[in-house]
N, C-alpha and C positions, 0 to 999 in steps of 0.2 A: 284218499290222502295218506303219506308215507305212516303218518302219527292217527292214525283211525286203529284203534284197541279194534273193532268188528267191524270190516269194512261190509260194502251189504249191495245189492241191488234188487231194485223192486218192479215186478213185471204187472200189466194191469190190461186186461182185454175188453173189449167195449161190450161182447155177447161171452156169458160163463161156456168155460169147456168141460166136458165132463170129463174128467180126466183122470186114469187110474196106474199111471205110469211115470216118474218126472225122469227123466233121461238128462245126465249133465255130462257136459267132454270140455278137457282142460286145453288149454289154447297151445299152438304149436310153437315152434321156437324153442327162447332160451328166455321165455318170460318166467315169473314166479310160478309157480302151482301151490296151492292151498291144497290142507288135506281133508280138516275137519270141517264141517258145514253144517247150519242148521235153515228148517224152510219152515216158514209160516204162510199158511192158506187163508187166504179172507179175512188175515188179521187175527185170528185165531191163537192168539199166544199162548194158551193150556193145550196146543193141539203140536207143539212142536215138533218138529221129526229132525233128529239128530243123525248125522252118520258120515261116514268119512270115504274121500276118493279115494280110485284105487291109485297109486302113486306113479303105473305106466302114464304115458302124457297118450298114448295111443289108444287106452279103454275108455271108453264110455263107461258110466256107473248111474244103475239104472234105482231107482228108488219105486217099490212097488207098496202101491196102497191098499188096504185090507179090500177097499170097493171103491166104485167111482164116485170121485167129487167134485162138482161145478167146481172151476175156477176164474174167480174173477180177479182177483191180485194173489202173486206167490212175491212172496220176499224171501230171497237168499240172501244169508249172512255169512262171515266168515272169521268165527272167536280166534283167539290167539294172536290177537296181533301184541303190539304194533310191528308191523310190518315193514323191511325196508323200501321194498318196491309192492307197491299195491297187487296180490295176485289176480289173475286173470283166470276168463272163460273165454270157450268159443262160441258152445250153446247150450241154451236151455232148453229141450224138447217138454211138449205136455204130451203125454200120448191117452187114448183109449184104445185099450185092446180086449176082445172080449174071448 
């Protein structure tokens, strides 16, 4: 919504991934891009991971975790609103890479 202060969306896999990589890419076009972002893992709200895209709409920005961790819901948020157009993504990658 235009008037959501932290817009959010929340991802939820039926089997955990173990996953030590989260890869996010901003949607193409002339939609919004958001910069800052935060993600919560398993609902884990002491465990936030804070950090901001890069402002190319062309980089992926890759968020790497000290080790891998099952994931079974990540919730991306996005502070600083309210926003006049809701910004956008393309994708959210979980990766394991060893």
């Amino acid at each position: 919504l235009p008037d959501d202060a932290a817009p959010w969306v929340e991802l939820e896999v039926s089997k955990k991934l173990k996953t030590n990589r989260i890869i996010l890419s901003h949607a193409g076009g002339s939609e919004p891009r958001f910069t800052d972002f935060e993600i919560v893992i398993n609902g884990r709200d002491r465990d936030v991971i804070r950090g901001t895209m890069d402002p190319d709409r062309r980089v992926k920005t890759t968020v790497v975790l000290p080790k891998p961790v099952p994931v079974g819901t990540l919730r991306l948020s996005f502070p600083g609103g309210p926003f006049e157009k809701p910004p956008t993504l393309a994708e959210i990658e979980l990766q394991r890479v060893r």
